[in-house]
DONU-898840 format. One record per residue (C-alpha): residue in three letters; x, y, z; residue number from 1. Coordinates in steps of 0.02 Angstrom, whole numbers. Layout:
NODE, ALA, X, Y, Z, NUM
...
END
This chain:
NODE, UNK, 4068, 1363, 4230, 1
NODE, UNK, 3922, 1435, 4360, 2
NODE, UNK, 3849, 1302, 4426, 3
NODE, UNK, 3657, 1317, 4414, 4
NODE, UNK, 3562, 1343, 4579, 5
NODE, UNK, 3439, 1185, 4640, 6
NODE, UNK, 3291, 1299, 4579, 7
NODE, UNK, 3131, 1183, 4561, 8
NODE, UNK, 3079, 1170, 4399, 9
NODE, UNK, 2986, 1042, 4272, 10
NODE, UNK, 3043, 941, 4117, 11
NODE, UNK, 2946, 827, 4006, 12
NODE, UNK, 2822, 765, 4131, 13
NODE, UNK, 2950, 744, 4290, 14
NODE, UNK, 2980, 890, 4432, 15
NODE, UNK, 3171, 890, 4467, 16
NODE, UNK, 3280, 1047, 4487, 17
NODE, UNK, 3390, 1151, 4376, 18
NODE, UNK, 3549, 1064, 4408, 19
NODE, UNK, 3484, 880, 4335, 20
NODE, UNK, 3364, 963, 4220, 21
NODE, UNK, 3437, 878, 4060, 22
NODE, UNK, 3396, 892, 3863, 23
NODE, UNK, 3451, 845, 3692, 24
NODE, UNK, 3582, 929, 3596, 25
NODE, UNK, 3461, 913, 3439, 26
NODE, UNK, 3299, 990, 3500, 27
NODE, UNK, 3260, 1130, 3385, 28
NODE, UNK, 3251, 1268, 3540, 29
NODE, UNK, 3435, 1225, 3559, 30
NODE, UNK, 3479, 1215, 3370, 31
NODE, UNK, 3364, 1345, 3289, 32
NODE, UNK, 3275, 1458, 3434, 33
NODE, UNK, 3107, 1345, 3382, 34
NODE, UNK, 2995, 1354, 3535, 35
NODE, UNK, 2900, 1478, 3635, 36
NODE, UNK, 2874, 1544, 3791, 37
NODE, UNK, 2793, 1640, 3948, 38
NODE, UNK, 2828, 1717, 4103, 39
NODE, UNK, 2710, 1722, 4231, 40
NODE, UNK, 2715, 1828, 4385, 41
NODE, UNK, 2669, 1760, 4567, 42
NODE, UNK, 2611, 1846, 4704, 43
NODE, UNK, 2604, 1790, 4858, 44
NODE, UNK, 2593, 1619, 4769, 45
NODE, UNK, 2454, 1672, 4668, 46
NODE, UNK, 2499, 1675, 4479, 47
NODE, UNK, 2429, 1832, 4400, 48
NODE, UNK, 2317, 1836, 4248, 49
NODE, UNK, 2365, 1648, 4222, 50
NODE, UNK, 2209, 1636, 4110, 51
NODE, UNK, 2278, 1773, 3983, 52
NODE, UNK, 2445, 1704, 3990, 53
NODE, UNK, 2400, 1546, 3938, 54
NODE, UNK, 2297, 1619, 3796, 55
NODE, UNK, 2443, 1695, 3738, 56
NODE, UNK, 2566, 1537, 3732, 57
NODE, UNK, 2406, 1463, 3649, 58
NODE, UNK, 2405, 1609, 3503, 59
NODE, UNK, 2633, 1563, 3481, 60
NODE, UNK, 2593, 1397, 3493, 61
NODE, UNK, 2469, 1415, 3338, 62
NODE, UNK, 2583, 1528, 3242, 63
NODE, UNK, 2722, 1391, 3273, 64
NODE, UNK, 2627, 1242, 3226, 65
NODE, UNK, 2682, 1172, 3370, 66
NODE, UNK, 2537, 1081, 3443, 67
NODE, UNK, 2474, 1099, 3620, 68
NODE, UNK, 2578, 992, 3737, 69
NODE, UNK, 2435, 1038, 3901, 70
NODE, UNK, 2286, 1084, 3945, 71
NODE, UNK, 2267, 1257, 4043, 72
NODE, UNK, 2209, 1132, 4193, 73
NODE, UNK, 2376, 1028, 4182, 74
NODE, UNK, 2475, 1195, 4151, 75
NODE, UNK, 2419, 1275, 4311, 76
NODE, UNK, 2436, 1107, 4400, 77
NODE, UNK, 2615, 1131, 4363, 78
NODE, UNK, 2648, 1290, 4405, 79
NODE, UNK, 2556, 1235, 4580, 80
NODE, UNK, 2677, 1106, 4627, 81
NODE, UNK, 2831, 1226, 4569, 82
NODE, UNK, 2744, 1389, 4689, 83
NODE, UNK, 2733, 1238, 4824, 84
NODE, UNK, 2903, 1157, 4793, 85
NODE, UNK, 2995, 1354, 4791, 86
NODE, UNK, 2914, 1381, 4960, 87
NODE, UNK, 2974, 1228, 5027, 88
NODE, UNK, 3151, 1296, 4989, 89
NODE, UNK, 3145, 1428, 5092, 90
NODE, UNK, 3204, 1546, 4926, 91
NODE, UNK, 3026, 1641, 4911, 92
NODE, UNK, 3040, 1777, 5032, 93
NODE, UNK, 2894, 1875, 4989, 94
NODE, UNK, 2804, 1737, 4911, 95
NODE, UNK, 2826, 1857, 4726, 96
NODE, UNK, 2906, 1742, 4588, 97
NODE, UNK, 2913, 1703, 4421, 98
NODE, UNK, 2847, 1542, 4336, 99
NODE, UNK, 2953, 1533, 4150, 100
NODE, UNK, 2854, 1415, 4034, 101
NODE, UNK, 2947, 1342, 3874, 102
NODE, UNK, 2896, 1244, 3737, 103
NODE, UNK, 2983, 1191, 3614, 104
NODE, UNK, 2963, 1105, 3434, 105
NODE, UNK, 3065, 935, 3523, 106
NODE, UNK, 3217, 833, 3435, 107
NODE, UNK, 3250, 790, 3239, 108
NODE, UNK, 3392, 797, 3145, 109
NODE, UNK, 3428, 976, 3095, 110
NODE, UNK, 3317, 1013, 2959, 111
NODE, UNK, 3253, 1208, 2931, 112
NODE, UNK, 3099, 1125, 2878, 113
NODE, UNK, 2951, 1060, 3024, 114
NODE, UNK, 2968, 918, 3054, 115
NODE, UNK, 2797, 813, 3083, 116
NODE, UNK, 2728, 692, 3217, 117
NODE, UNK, 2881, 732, 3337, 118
NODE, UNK, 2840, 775, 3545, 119
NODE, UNK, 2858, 953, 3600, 120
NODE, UNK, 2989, 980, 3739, 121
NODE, UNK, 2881, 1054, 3888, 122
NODE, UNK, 2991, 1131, 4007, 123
NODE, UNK, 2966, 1282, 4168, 124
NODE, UNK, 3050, 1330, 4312, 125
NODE, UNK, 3032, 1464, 4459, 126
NODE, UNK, 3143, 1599, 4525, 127
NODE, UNK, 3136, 1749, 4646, 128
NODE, UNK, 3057, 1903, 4550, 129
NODE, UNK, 3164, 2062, 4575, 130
NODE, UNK, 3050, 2196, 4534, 131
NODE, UNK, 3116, 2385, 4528, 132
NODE, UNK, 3130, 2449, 4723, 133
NODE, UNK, 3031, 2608, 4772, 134
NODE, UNK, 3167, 2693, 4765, 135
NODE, UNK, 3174, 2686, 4582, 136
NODE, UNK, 2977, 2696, 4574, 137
NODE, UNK, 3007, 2881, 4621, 138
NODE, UNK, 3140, 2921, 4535, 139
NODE, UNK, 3092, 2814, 4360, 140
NODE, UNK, 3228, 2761, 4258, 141
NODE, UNK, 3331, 2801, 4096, 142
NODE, UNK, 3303, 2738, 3928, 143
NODE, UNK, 3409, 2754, 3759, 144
NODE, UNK, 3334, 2739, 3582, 145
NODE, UNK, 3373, 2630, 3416, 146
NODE, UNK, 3297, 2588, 3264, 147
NODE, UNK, 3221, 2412, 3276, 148
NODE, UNK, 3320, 2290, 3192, 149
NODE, UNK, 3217, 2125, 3253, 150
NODE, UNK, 3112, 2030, 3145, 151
NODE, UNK, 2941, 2056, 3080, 152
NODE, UNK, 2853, 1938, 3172, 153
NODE, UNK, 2886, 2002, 3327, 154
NODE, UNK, 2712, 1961, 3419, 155
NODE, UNK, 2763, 1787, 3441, 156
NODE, UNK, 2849, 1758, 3615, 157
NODE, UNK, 3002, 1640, 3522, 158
NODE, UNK, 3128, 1601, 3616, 159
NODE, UNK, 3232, 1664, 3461, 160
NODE, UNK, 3286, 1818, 3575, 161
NODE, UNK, 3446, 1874, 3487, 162
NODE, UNK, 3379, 2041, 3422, 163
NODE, UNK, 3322, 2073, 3590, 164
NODE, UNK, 3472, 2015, 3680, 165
NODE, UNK, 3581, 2141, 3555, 166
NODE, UNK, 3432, 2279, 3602, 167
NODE, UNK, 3452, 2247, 3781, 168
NODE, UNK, 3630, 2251, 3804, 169
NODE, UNK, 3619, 2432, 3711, 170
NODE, UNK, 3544, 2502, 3855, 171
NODE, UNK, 3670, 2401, 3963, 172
NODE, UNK, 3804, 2455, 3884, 173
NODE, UNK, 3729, 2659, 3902, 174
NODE, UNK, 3698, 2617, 4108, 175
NODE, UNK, 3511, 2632, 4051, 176
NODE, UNK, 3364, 2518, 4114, 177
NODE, UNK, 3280, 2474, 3926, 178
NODE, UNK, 3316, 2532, 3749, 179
NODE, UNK, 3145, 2599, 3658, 180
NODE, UNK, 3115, 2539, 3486, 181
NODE, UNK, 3059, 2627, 3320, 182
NODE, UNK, 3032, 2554, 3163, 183
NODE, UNK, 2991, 2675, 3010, 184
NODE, UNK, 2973, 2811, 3136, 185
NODE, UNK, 2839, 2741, 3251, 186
NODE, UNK, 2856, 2671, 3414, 187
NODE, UNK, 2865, 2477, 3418, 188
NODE, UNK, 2934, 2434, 3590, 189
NODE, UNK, 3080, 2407, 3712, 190
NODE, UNK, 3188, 2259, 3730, 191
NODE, UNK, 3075, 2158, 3887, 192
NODE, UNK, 2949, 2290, 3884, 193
NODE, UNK, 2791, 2384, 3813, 194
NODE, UNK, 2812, 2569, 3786, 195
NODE, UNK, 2686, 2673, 3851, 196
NODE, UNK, 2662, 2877, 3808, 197
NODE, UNK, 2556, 2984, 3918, 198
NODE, UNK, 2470, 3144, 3794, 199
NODE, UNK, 2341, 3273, 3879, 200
NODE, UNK, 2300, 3138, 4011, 201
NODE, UNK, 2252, 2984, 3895, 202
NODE, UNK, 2378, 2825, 3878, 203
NODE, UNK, 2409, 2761, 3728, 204
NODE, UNK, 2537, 2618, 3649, 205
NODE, UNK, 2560, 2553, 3476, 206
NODE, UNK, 2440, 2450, 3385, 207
NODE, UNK, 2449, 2264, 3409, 208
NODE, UNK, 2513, 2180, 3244, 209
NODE, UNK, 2659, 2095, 3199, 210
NODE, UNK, 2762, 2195, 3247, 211
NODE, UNK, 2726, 2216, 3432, 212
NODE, UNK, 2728, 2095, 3568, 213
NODE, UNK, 2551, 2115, 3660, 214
NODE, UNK, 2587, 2113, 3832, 215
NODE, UNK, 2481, 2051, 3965, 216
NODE, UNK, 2471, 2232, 4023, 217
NODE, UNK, 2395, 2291, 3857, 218
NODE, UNK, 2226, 2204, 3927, 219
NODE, UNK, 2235, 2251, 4098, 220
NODE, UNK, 2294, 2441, 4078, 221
NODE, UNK, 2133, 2442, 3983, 222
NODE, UNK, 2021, 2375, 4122, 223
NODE, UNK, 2123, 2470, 4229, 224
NODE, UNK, 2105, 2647, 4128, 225
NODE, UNK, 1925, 2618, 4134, 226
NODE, UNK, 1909, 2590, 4313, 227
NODE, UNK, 2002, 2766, 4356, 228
NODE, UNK, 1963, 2856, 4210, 229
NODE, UNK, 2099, 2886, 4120, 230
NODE, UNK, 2074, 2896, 3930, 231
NODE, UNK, 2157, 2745, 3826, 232
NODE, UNK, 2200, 2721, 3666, 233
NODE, UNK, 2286, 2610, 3548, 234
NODE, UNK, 2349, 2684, 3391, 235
NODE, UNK, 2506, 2722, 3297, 236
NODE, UNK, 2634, 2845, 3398, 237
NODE, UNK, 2757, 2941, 3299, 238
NODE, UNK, 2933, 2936, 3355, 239
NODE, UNK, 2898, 3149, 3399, 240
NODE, UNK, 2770, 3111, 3491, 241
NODE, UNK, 2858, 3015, 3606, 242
NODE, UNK, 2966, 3152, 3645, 243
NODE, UNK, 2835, 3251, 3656, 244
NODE, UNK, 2739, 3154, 3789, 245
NODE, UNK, 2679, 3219, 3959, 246
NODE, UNK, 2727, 3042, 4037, 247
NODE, UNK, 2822, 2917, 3984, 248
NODE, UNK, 2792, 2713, 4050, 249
NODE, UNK, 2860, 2541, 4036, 250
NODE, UNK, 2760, 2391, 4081, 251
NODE, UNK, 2809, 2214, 4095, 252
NODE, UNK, 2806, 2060, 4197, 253
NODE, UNK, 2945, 2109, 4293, 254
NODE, UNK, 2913, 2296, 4283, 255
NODE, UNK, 2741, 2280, 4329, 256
NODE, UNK, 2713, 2505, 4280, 257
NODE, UNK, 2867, 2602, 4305, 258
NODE, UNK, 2908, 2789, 4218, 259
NODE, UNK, 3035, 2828, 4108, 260
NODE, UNK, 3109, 2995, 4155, 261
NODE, UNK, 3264, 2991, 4061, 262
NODE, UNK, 3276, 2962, 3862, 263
NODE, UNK, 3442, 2967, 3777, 264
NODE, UNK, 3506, 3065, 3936, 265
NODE, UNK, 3361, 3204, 3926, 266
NODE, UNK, 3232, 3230, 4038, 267
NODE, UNK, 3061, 3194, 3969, 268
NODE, UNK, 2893, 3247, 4024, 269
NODE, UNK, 2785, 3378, 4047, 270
NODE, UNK, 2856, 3550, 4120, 271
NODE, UNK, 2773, 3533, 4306, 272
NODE, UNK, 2859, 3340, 4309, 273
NODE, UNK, 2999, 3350, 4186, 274
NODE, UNK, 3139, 3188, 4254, 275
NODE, UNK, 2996, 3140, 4383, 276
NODE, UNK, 2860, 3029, 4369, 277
NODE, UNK, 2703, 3104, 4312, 278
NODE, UNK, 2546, 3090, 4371, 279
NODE, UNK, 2462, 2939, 4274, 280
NODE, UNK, 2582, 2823, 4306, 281
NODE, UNK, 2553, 2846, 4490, 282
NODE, UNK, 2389, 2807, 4467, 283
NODE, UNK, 2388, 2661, 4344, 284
NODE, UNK, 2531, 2580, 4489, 285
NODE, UNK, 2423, 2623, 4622, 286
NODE, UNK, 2271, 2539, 4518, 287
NODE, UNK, 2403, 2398, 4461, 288
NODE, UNK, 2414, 2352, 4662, 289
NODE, UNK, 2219, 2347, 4694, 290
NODE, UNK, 2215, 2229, 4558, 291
NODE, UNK, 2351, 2121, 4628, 292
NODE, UNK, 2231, 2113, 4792, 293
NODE, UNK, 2083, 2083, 4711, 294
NODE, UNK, 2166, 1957, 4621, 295
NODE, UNK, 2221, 1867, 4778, 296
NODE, UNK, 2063, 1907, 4876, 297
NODE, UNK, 1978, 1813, 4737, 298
NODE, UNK, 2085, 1658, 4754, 299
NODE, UNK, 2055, 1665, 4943, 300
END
């Protein structure tokens, strides 16, 4: 068995680390996948767009009737003393990290229905962030395609990950960074990611229903479109279209903006950057790391 690293990290109301972090074999996350969760990125132990993060576990939360377990204000209290406690480690080299968040329904007897009037399961935990070098900035990275099989309630952020642990692993399996996602012939999304297609200059992704998880990014590329004019749309993109794209882009947490120059081993992208990163995502990474500064100039 690997035995889990002495990462800080918070359970029910106590700070402890991974190693003596301890819960029941009957709490729904571990029986049925009932719970939610959140990832938030730290720079320089500054957590980024905390506010919209937490206004996203809010929106799961609600779908899950799972009531609120904290406030925002107790929330980012403890995501403080984990960012302080990581640092005290030693382990957070460039002071970039991730804060995981999980809530979950909390322990009954198995039952598929809700149970009522029974304590959520709080738990969250830090670790390093590794974030694609700049090596593979300029180069981008390969995708594969598949139909996608996940539920239709995918805007939630459950912890009920199988469909994208099966999605993921196809892309493992092909020596590819992220499988892209079409349902009924339209774009939906990757595995971990938001799928991005560049068209005649303007960025567009899928709608946000039920059938896409909005990521954080889908606010701030807008802000961020606006501020270097770059056209920005959100609409429905046909599966042709995305091979038709001038650029192609993945966003996430982890990602923060990176191009996909390889789909299904083909090169995609306009003729004078075909296999290269175009020219909007250059820009919306270069506007991504002004916004990381202004984010920690602000907290200064």
């Amino acid at each position: 068995m690997t035995e889990l690293p002495p990462l800080p990290c918070y359970l029910n109301g106590e700070f402890t680390t991974l190693p003596y972090a301890k819960i029941s074999v009957m709490d729904r996350g571990f029986i049925f996948g009932d719970g939610v969760y959140e990832v938030v990125p730290v720079y320089k132990g500054v957590p980024f767009r905390f506010e919209h993060h937490m206004a996203r576990l809010s929106r799961s939360l609600a779908e899950l009737r799972i009531p609120e377990p904290l406030t925002t204000t107790q929330w980012r209290d403890v995501v403080a003393t984990l960012i302080e406690s990581f640092a005290v480690t030693g382990s957070a080299n460039a002071g970039n990290h991730l804060i995981y968040i999980q809530v979950t329904r909390g322990v009954a007897l198995r039952d598929h229905v809700m149970p009522e009037h029974i304590t959520p399961t709080v738990f969250a935990m830090v670790n390093t962030m590794n974030s694609p070098s700049a090596d593979v900035r300029a180069q981008g990275v390969a995708c594969v395609t598949a139909d996608d099989f996940r539920w239709k309630k995918a805007h939630i952020k459950t912890t009920s990950l199988l469909g994208a642990v099966f999605a993921r692993q196809i892309s493992f399996d092909a020596g590819a960074v992220e499988t892209v996602m079409f349902r009924d012939g339209f774009l939906s999304e990757a595995a971990a990611s938001n799928v991005w297609v560049v068209k005649n200059g303007c960025l567009m992704g899928p709608p946000k229903d039920n059938l896409v998880l909005e990521g954080i990014r889908y606010g701030l590329f807008a802000e961020l479109c606006q501020q270097i004019k770059i056209p920005f749309e959100i609409q429905p993109i046909q599966q042709e279209e995305v091979w038709a794209a001038d650029e192609l882009l993945l966003s996430s947490a982890t990602k923060e903006v990176v191009a996909i120059t390889t789909l299904d081993g083909k090169r995609v992208g306009a003729a004078s950057h075909q296999g290269k990163p175009g020219p909007v995502v250059q820009r919306l990474y270069a506007a991504y790391q002004a916004a990381k500064q202004g984010a920690l100039a602000d907290f200064a």
